[in-house]
Structures are given as structure tokens and as C-alpha cells.
DRENPA-3360 file (N, C-alpha, C; in nm, 2 decimals, always signed):
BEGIN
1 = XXXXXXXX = +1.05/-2.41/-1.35/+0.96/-2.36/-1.25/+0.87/-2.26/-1.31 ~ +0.73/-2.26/-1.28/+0.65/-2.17/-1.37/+0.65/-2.02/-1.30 ~ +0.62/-1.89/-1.36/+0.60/-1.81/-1.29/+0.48/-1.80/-1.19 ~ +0.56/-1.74/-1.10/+0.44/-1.69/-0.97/+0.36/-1.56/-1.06 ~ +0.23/-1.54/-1.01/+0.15/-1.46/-1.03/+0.17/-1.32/-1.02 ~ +0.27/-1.28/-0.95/+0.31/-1.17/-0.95/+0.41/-1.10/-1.01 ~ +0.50/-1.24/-1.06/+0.57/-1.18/-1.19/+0.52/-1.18/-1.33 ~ +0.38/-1.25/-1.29/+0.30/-1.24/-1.42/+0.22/-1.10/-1.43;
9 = XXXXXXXX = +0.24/-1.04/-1.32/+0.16/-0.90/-1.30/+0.28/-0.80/-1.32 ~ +0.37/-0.83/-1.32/+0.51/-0.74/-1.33/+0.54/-0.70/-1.24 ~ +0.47/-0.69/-1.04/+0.54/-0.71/-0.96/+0.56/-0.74/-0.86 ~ +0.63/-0.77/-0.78/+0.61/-0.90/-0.68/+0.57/-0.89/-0.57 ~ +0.53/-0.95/-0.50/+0.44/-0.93/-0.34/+0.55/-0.90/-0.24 ~ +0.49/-0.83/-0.15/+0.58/-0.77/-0.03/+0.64/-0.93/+0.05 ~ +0.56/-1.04/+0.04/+0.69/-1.18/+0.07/+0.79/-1.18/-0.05 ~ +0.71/-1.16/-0.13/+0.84/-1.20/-0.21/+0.93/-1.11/-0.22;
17 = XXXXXXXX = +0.93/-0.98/-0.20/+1.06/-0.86/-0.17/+1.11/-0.92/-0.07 ~ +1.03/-0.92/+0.03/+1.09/-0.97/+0.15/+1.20/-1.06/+0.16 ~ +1.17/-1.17/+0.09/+1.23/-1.29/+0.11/+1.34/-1.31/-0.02 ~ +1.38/-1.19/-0.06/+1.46/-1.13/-0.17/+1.67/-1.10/-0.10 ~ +1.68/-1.23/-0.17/+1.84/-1.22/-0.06/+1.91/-1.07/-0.07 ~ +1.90/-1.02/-0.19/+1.96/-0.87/-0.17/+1.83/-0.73/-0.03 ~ +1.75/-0.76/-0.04/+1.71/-0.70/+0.02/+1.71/-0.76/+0.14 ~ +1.73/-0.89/+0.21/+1.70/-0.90/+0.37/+1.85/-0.89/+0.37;
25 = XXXXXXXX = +1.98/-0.88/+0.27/+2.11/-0.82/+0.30/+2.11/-0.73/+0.38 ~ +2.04/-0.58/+0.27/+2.03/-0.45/+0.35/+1.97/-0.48/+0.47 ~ +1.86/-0.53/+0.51/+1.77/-0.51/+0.61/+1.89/-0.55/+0.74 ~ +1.95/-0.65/+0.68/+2.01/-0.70/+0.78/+2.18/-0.55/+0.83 ~ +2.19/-0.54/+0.71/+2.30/-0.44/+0.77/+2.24/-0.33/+0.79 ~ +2.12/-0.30/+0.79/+2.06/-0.17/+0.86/+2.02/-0.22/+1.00 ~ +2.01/-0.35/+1.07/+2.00/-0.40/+1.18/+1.78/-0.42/+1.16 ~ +1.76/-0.40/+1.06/+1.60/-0.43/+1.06/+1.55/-0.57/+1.04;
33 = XXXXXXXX = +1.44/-0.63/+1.08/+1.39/-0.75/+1.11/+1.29/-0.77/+0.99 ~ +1.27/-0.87/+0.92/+1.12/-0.85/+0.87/+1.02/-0.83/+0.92 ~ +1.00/-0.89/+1.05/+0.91/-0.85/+1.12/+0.89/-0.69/+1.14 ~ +0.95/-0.61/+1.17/+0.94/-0.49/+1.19/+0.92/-0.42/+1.08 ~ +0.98/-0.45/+0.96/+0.91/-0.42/+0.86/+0.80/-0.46/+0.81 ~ +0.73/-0.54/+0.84/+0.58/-0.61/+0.79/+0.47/-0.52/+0.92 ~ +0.54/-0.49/+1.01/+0.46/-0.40/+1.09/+0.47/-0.25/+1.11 ~ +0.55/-0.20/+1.00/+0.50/-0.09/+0.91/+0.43/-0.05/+0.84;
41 = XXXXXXXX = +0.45/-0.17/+0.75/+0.40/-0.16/+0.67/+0.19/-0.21/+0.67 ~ +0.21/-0.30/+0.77/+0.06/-0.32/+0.87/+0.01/-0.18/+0.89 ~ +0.13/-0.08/+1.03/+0.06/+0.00/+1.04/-0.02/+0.13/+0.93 ~ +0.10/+0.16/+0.84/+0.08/+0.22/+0.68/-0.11/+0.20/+0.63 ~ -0.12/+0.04/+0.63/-0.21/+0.00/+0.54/-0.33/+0.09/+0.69 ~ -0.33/+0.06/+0.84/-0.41/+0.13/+0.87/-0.46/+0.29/+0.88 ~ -0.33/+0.33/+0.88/-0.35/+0.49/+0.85/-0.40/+0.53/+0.72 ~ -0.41/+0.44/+0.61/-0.46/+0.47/+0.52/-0.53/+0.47/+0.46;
49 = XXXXXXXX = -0.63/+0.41/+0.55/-0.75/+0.32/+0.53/-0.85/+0.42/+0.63 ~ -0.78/+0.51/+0.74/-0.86/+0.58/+0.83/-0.87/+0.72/+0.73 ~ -0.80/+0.74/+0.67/-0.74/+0.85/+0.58/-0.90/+0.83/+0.48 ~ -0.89/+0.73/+0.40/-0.98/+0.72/+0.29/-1.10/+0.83/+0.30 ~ -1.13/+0.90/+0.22/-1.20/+0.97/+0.17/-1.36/+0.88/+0.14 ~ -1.48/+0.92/+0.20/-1.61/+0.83/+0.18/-1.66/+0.86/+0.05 ~ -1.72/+0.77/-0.08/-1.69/+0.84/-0.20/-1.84/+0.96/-0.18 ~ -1.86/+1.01/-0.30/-1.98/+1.14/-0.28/-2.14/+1.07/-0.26;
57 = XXXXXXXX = -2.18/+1.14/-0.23/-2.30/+1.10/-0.24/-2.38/+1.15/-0.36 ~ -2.47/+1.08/-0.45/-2.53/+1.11/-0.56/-2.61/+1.19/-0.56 ~ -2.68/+1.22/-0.45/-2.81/+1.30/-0.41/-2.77/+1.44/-0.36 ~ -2.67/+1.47/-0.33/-2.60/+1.58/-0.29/-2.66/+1.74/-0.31 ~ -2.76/+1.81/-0.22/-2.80/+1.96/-0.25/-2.78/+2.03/-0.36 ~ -2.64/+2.04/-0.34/-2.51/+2.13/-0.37/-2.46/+2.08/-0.48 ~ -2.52/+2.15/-0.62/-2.46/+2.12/-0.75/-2.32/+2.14/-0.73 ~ -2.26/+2.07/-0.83/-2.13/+2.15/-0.85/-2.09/+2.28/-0.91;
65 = XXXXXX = -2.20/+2.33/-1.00/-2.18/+2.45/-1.03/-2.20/+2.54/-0.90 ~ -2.31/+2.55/-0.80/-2.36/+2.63/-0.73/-2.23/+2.63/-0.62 ~ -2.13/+2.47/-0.60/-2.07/+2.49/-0.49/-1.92/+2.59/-0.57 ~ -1.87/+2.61/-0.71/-1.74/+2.67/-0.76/-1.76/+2.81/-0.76 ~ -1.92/+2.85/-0.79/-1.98/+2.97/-0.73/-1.99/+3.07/-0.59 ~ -1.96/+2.96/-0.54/-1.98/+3.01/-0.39/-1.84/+3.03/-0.31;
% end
């Protein structure tokens, strides 16, 4: 079987954790679902994306010297 893409990247996609018999082990004796895990990790990716920082603007007044000055 050839490798998947992400063990060509060194590491493997959140299905493929997922669907990883030692870890839906744990999941399972912690009583957790994949699903509920994939909807963390959903909600995660939105919080973090509201979080993001807008990059600078190039035109900006406020050198950087004038703003470590101030």
C-alpha cells in the first residue's frame, strides 16, 4: 500500500488520528464520540480565526521608530 500524503508530510490528518484504533480506544474509555471531538475541534478552528490578528498596513502614519518612542 503506498503512503498517504500525510505520512509523506510526517503527520497525519485529524481522520486519520481519529480513525487510529489506539486512540478511538481512549476516546472510547473516556466515554467521548468522534463526533464531539471533531466539534471541538470545529469550534477551536472558529475561535481562532475570530482571534486572528489583520496583517499591518504598509501605509501606516506611525513609524516604528516614532511609535517605541512614544
Amino acid at each position: 500500500m503506498p503512503p498517504r500524503h500525510s505520512e509523506l508530510a510526517g503527520e497525519p490528518s485529524i481522520p486519520e488520528m481519529l480513525a487510529d484504533p489506539i486512540v478511538q480506544a481512549v476516546m472510547a474509555r473516556d466515554g467521548v464520540t468522534q463526533r464531539e471531538v471533531e466539534g471541538l475541534i470545529n469550534t477551536a478552528r472558529r475561535k481562532f480565526a475570530r482571534m486572528r490578528i489583520e496583517p499591518r498596513q504598509t501605509d501606516c502614519p506611525v513609524s516604528a521608530a516614532t511609535a517605541v518612542a512614544e
